[in-house]
C-alpha positions in Angstrom: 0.0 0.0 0.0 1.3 3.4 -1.0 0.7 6.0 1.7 1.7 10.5 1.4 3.7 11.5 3.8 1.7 15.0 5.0 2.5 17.8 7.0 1.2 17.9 10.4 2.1 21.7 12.2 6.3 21.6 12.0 6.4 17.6 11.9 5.7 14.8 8.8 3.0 12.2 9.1 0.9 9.0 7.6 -2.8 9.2 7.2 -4.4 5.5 7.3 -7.8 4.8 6.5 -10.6 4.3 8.8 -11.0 0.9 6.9 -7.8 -0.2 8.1 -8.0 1.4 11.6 -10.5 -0.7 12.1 -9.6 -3.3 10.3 -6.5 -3.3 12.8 -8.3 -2.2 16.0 -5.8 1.0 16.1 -7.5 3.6 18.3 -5.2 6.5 19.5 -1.7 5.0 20.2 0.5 2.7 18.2 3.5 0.7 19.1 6.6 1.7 16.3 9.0 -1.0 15.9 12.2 -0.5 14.2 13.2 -4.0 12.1 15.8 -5.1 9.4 15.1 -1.7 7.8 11.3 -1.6 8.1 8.9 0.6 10.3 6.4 -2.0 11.8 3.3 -0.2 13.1 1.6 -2.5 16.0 -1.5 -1.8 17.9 -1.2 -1.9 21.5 -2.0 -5.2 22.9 -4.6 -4.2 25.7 -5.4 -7.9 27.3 -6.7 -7.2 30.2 -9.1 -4.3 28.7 -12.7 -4.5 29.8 -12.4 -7.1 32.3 -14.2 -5.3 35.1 -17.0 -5.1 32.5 -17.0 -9.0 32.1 -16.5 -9.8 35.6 -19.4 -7.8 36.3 -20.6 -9.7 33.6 -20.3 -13.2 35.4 -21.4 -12.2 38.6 -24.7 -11.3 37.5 -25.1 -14.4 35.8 -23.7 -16.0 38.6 -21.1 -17.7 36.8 -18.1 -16.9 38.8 -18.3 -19.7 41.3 -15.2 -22.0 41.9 -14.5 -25.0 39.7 -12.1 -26.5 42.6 -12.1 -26.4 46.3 -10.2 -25.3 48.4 -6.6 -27.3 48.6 -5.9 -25.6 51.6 
């Protein structure tokens, strides 16, 4: 894909599409990696995002009872 680099105030930048935006889940930040002479853009990995929603979640639906007993 063939990109413009554009101004932005007194620094250059990339515009991507919204299509790939979401296509890639990027929201506002991006992880820049620096490989074998490429620039890798990454979106951040948030894996622990929204977990109080879900564990909400479960405990409404009662679902966060324990599998195993107690060892101890």
């Amino acid at each position: 894909m063939l990109v413009s680099v554009v101004q932005i105030g007194n620094s250059k930048g990339i515009r991507l599409s919204k299509t790939l935006l979401e296509r890639y889940n990027i929201t506002d930040k991006v992880e820049l990696v620096f490989e074998d002479g490429y620039i890798i853009l990454k979106p951040i990995a948030e894996p622990r995002k929204n977990w109080d929603e879900a564990f909400a979640e479960m405990h409404s639906n009662g679902d966060d009872k324990l599998l195993i007993d107690s060892v101890f």
